[in-house]
N, CA, C and O of each residue as an XYZ file, in Angstrom:
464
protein
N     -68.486    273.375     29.937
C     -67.715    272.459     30.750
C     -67.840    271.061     30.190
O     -68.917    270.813     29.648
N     -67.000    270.178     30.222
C     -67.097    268.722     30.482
C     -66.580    267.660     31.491
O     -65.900    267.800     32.508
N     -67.052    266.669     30.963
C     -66.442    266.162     32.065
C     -65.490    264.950     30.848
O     -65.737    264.699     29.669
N     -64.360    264.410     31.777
C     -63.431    263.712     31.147
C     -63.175    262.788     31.626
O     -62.448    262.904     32.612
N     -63.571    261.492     31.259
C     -63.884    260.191     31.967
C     -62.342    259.182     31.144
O     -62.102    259.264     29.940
N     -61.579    258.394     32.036
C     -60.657    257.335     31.009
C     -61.190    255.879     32.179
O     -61.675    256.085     33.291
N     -61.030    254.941     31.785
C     -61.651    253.800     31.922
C     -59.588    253.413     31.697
O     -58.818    254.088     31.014
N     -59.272    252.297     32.435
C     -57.895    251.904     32.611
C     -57.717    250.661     33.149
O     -58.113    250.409     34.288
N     -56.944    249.531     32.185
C     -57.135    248.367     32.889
C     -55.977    248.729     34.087
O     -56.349    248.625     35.256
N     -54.388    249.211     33.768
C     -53.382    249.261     34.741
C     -53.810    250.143     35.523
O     -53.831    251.309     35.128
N     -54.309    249.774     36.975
C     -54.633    250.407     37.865
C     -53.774    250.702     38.799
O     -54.276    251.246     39.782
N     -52.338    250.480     38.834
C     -51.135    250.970     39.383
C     -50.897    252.048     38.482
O     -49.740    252.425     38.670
N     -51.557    252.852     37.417
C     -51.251    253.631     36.830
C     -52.143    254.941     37.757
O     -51.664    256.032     37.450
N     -53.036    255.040     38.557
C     -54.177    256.165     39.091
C     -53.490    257.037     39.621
O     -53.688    258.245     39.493
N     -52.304    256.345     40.499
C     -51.383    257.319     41.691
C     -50.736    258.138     40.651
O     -50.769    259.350     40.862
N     -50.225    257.787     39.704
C     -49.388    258.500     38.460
C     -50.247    259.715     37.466
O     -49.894    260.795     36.993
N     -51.614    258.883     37.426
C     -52.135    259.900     36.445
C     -52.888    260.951     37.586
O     -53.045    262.114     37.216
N     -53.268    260.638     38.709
C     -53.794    261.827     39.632
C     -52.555    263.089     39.962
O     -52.826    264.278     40.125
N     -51.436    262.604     40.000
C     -50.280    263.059     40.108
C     -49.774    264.330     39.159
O     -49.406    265.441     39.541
N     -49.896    263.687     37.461
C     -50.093    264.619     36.660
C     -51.176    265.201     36.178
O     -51.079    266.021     35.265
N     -52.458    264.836     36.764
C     -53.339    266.195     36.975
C     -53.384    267.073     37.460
O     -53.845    268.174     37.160
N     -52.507    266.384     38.965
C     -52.825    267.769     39.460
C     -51.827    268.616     38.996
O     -52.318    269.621     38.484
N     -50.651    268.595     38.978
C     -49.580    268.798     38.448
C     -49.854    269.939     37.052
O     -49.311    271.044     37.048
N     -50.570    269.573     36.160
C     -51.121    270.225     35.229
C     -52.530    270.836     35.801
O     -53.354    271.133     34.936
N     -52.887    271.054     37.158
C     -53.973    272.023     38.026
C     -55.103    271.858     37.744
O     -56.109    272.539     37.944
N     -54.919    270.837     37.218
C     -56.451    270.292     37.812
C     -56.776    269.853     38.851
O     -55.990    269.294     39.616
N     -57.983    270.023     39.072
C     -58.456    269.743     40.670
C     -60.045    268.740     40.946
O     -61.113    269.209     40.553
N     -60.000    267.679     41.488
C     -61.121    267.805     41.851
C     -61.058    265.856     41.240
O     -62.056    265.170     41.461
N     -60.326    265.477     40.813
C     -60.593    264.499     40.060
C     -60.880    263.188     41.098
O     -60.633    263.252     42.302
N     -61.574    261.710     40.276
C     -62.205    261.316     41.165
C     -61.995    259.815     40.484
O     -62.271    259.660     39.294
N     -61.476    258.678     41.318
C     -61.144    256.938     40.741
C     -62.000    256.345     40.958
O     -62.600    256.820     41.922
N     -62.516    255.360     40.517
C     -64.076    254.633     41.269
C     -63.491    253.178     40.307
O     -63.043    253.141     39.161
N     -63.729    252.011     41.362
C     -63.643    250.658     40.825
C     -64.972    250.845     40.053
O     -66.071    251.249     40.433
N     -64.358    250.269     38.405
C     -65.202    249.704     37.516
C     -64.952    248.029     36.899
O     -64.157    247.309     37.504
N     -65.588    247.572     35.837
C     -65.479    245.882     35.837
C     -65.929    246.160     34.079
O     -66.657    247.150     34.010
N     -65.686    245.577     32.813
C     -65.796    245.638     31.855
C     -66.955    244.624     31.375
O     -67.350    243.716     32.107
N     -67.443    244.845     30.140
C     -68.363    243.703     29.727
C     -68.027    242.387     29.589
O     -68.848    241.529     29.916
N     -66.648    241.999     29.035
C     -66.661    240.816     29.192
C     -66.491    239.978     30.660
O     -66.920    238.841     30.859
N     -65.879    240.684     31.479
C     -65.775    239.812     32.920
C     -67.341    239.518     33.285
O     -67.568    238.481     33.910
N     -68.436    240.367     32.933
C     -69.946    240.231     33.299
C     -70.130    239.115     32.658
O     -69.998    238.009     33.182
N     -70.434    239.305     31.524
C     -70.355    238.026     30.193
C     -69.809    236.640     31.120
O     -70.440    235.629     31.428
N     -68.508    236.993     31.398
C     -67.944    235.336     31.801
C     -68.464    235.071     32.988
O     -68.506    233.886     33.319
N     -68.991    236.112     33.923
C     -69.255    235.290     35.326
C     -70.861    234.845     35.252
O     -71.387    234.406     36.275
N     -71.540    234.954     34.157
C     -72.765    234.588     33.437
C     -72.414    232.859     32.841
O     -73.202    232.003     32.440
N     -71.242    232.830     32.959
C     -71.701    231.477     31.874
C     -69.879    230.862     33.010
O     -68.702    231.205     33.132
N     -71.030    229.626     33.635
C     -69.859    228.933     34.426
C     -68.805    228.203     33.610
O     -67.683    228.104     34.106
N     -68.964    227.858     32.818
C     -68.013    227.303     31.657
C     -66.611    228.293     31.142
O     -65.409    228.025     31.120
N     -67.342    229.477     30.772
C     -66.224    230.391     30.399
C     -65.930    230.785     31.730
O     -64.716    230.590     31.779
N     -66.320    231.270     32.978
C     -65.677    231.738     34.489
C     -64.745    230.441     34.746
O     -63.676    230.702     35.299
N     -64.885    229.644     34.562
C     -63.386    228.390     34.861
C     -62.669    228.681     33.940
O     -61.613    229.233     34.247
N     -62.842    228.528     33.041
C     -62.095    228.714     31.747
C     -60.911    230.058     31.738
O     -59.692    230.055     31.562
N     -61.888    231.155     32.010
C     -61.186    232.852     32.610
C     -60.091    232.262     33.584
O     -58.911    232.541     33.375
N     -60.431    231.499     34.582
C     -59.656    231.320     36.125
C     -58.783    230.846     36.053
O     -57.791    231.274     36.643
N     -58.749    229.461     35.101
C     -57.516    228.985     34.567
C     -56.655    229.748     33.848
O     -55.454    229.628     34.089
N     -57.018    230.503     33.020
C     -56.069    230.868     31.977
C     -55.550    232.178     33.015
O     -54.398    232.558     32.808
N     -56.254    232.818     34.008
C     -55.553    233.931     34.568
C     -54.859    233.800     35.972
O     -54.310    234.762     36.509
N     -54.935    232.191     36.693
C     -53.675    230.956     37.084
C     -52.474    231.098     36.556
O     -51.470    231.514     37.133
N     -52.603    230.658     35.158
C     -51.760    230.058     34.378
C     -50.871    230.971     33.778
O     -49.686    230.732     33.547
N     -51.667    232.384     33.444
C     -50.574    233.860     33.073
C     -50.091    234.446     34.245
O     -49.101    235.176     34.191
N     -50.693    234.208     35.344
C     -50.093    234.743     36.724
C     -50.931    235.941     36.755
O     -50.663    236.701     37.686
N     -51.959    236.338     35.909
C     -52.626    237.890     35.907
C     -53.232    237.771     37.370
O     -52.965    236.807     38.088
N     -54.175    238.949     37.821
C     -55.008    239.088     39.025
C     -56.082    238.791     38.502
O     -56.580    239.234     37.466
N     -56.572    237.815     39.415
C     -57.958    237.261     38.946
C     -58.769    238.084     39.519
O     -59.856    237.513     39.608
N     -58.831    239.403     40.071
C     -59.943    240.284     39.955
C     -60.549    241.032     39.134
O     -61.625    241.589     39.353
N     -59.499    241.136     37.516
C     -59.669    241.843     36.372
C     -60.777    243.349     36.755
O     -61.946    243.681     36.562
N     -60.012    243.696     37.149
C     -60.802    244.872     37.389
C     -60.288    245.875     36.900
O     -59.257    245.712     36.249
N     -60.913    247.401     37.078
C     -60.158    248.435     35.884
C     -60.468    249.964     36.901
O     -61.061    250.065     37.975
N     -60.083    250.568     36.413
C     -60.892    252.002     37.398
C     -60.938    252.634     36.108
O     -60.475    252.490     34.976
N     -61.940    253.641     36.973
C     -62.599    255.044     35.680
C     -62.111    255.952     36.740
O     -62.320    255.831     37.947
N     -61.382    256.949     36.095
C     -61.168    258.603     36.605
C     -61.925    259.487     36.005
O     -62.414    259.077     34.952
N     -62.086    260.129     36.187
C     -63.217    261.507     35.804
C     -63.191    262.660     36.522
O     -63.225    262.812     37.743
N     -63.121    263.530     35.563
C     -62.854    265.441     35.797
C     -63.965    265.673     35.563
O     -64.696    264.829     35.045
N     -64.482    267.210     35.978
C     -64.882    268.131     35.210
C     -64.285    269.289     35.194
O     -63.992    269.946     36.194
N     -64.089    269.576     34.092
C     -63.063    270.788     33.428
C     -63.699    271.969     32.964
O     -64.892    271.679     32.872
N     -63.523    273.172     32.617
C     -63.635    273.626     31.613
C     -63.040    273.561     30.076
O     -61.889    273.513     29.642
N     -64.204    273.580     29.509
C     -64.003    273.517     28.070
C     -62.247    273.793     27.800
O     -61.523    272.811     27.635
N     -61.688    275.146     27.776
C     -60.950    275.458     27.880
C     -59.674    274.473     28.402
O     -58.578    274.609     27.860
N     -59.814    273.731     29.203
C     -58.810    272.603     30.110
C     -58.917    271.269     29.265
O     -57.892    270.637     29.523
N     -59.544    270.696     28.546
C     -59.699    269.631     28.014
C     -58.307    268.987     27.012
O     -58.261    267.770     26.833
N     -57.256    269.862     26.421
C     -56.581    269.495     26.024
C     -55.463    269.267     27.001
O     -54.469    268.666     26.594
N     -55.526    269.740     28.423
C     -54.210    269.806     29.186
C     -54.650    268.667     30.084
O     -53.862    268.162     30.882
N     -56.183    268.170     29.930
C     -56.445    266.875     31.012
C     -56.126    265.605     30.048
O     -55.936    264.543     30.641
N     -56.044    265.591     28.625
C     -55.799    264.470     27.355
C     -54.023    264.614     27.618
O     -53.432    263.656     28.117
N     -53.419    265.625     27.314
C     -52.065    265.845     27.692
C     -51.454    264.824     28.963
O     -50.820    263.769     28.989
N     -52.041    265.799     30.028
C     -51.455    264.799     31.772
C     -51.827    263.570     31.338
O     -50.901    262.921     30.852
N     -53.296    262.842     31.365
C     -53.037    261.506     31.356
C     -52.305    260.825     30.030
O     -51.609    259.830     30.234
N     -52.429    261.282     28.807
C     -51.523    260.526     28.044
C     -49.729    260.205     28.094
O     -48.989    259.416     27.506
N     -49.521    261.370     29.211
C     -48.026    261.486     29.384
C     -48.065    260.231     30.575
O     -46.976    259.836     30.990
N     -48.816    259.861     30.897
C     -48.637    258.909     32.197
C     -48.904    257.343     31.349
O     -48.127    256.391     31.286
N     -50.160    257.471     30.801
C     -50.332    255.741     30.160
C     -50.249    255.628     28.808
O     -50.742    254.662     28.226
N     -49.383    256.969     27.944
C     -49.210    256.299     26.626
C     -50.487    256.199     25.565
O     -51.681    256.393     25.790
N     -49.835    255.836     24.363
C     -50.751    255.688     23.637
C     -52.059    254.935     23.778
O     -52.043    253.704     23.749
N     -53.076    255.537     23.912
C     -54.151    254.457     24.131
C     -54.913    254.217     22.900
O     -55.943    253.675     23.301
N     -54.965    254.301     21.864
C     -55.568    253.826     20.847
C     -54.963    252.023     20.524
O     -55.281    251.322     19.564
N     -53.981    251.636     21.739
C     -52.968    250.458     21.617
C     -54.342    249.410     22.031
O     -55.469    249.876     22.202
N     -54.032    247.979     22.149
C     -55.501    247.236     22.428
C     -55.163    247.323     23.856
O     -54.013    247.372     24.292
N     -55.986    247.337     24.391
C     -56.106    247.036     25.910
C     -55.997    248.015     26.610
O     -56.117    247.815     27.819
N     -55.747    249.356     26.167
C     -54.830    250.574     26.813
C     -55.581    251.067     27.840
O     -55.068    251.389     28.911
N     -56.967    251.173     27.572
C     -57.433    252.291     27.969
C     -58.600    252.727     27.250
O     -59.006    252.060     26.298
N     -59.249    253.912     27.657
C     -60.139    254.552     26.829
C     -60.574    255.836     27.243
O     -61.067    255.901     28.369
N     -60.473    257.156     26.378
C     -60.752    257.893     27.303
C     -61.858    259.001     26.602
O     -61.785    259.438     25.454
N     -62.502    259.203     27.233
C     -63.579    260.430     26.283
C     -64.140    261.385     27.252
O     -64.068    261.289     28.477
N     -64.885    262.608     26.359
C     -65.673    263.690     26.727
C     -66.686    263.935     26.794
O     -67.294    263.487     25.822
N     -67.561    264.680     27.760
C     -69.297    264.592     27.441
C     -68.773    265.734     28.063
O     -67.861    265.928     28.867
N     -70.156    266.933     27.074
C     -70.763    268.048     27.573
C     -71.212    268.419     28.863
O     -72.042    267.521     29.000
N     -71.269    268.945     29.707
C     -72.166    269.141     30.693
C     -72.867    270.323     30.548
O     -72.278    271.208     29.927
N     -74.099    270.588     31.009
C     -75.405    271.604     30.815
C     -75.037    272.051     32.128
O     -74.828    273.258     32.009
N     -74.928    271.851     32.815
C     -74.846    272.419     34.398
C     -73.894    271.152     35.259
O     -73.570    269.983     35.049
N     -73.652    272.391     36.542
C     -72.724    271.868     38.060
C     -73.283    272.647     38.832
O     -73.438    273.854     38.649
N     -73.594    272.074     39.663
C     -73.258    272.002     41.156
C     -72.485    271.705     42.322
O     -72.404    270.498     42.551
N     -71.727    272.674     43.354
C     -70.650    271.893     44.044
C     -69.170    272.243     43.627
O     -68.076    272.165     44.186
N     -69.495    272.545     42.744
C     -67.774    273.589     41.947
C     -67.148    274.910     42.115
O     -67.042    275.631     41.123
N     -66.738    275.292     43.223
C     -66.454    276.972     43.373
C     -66.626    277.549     42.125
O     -66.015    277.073     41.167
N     -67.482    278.654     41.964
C     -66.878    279.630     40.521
C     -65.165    280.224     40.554
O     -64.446    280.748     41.404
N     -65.076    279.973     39.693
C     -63.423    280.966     39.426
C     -63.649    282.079     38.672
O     -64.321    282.049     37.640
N     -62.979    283.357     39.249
C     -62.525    284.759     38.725
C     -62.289    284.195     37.232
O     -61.895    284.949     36.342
């Protein structure tokens, strides 16, 4: 099994990519507010946090810069159809800013019906 974690700055994108998970039957998947290294970095150093505030004023962005992480666990077997659904929803992510998405092994679960 693994599990399949993407990290996403467009977070109007979750309703879309939960959508085509499930859609492609997966089940079980899960969004959790995350925050990146540099927003930590800037709210460390009051100079650059004004600096951030202005410039994300001034582009009109959301000054909450925040991002979500989704995460499956799949079987092995499912891993190309969970890269599939979300890439059909946010596109190329090797683009800057896109996204990021990867795999880790799991040794064991708990909490997962077995399937026939």
């Amino acid at each position: 099994m693994q599990a399949i974690f993407l990290v996403i700055k467009q977070t109007e994108l979750v309703d879309d990519i939960m959508t085509s998970l499930s859609d492609a039957g997966i089940r079980g998947g899960t969004a959790i507010d995350s925050q990146g290294m540099a927003v930590s970095l800037t709210k460390m150093n009051q100079n650059m946090a004004m600096v951030q505030l202005l410039r994300g004023i001034l582009s009109g962005e959301d000054d909450s810069h925040r991002s979500k992480t989704i995460f499956v666990v799949v079987k092995d077997s499912q891993v190309e159809t969970v890269k599939k659904a979300i890439t059909a929803v946010t596109g190329d992510l090797s683009k800057p800013n896109a996204g990021i998405m990867f795999g880790v092994p799991i040794s064991f679960v708990e909490g997962i019906p077995a399937e026939d």
